[in-house]
C-alpha positions in Angstrom: 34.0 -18.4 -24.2 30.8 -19.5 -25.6 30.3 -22.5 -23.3 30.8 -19.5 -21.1 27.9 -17.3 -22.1 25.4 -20.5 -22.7 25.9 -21.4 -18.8 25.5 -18.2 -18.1 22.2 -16.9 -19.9 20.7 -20.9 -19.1 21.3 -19.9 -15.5 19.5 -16.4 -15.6 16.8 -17.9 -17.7 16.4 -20.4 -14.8 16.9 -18.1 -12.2 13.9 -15.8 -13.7 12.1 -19.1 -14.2 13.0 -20.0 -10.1 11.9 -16.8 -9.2 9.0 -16.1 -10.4 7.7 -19.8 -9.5 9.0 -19.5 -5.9 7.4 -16.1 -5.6 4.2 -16.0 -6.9 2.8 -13.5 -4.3 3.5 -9.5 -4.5 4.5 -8.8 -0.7 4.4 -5.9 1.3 7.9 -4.2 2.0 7.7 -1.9 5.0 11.0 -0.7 4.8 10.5 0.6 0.9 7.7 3.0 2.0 10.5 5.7 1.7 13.0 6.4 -0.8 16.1 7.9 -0.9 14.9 11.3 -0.7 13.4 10.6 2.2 9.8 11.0 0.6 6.9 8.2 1.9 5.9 5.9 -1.4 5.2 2.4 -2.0 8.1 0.4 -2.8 10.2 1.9 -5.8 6.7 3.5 -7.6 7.8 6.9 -8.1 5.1 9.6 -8.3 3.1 11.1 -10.3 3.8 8.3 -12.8 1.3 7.3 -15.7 -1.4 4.5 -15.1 0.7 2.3 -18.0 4.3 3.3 -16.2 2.8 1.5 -12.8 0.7 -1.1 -14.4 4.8 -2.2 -16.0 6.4 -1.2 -12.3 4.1 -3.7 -10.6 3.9 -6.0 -13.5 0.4 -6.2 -12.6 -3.5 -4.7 -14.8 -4.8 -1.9 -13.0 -8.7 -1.7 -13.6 -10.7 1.0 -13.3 -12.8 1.6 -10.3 -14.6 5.1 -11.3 -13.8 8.6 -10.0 -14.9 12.2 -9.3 -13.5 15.5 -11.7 -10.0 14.9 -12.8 -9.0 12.3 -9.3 -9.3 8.1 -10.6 -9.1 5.2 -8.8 -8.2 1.7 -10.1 -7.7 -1.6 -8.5 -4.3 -3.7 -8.5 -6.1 -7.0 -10.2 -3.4 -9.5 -8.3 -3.4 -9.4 -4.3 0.0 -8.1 -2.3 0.5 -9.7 0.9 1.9 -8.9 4.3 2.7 -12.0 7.2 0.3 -14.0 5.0 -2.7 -11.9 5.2 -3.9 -10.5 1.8 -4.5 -7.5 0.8 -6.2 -5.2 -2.4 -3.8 -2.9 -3.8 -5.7 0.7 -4.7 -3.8 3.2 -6.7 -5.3 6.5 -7.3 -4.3 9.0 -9.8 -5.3 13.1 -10.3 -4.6 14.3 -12.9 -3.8 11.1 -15.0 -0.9 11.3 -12.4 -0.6 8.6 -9.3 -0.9 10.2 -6.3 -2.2 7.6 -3.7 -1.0 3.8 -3.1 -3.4 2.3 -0.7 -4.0 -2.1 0.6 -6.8 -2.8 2.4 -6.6 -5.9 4.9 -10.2 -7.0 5.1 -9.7 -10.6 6.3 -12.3 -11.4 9.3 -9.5 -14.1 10.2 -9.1 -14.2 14.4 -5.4 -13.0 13.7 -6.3 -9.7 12.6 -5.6 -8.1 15.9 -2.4 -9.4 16.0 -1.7 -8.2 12.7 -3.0 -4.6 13.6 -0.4 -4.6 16.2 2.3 -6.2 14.5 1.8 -4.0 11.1 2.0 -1.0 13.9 5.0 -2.0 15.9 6.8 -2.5 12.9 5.9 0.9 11.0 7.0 2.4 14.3 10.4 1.0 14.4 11.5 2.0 11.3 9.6 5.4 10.8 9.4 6.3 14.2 7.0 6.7 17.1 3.8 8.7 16.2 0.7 9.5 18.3 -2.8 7.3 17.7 -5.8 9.0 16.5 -9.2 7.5 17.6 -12.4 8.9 16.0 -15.8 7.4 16.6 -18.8 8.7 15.2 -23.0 7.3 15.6 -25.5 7.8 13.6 -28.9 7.3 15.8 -31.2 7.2 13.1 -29.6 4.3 11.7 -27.7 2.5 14.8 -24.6 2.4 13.2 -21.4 3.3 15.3 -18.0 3.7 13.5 -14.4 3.6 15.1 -11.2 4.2 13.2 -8.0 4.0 14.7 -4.9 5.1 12.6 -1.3 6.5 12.8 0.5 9.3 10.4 3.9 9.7 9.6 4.6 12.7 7.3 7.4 13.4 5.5 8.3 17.2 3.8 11.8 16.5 2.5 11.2 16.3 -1.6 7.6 16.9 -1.6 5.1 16.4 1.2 4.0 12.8 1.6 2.5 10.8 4.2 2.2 7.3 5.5 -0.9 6.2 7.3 -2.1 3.4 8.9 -5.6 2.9 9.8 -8.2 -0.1 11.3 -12.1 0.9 10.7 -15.0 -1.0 12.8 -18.5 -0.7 12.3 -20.4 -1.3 15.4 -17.1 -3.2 17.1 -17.2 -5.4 14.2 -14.1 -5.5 12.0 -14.3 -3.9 8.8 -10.8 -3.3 7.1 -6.7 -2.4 7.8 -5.3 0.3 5.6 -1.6 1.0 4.7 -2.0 4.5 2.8 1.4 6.4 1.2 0.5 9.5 -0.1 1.0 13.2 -2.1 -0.4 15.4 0.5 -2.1 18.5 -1.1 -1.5 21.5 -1.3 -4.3 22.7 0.1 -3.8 20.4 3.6 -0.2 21.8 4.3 
């Protein structure tokens, strides 16, 4: 019996040892951007959880990037990753309370097209088919001409929460990709 239980807690120690070797990188689920309820979040971070309850959920320091009244944002110091490209993890909190999971895709690699597409495609299979939203805006004085395209999926089971997807260019030059789950308002329903 005890040769029993020292081959088996050296093998979860090695395992965990494995594991965490092999895996390095914090990757991008798309099919954990709902949970059971049927509510939009990011992968098993439940909301309206404290900014030391996430920091232990991702196993990852959350630092603070500044914020307006009573709404924070802080920044996810280790990069998640989806199809290779990485991203910046953004977690903002009201309250003291999280509220908004957000990666930005900035990479200015010639595969971020692709990536646009295939980060679409794949949100559309398993959440379903939504329209596209295309907003451009200029500002003559100072040349500058902005496009964002982006998708919402919205979700009022437990509480009303969205998933968005959007890709921002500034005078048709790439700026970012953003995956967005999020507490919508009260005031926006």
């Amino acid at each position: 019996m005890k040769k029993m239980w020292k081959t088996l807690v050296s093998s979860l120690i090695l395992l965990m040892l494995v594991g965490c070797g092999a895996s390095g990188k914090k990757e991008v689920v798309l099919g954990e951007l709902k949970n059971t309820e049927g509510d939009f979040q990011f992968s098993g971070l439940a909301w309206e959880r404290s900014l030391a309850e996430v920091e232990e959920a991702l196993g990852c320091t959350l630092s603070d990037m500044g914020g307006v009244d009573e709404v924070r944002e802080y920044k996810v110091e280790e990069p998640f990753f989806w199809k290779g490209m990485e991203g910046v993890m953004l977690c903002e909190f009201a309250q003291d309370k999280l509220n908004t999971v957000s990666i930005h895709f900035t990479s200015e690699e010639a595969g971020q097209e692709a990536f646009w597409e295939d980060l679409k495609s794949e949100l559309c299979v398993l959440y379903g088919n939504v329209d596209e939203n295309v907003q451009t805006s200029t500002a003559g004085d100072l040349q500058i001409t902005t496009e964002s395209v982006s998708y919402l999926w919205e979700s009022a089971s437990n509480r009303h929460t969205a998933l968005s997807i959007s890709k921002l260019s500034v005078n048709g030059q790439f700026r970012y990709i953003a995956l967005n789950v999020y507490i919508v308002p009260e005031k926006e329903k």
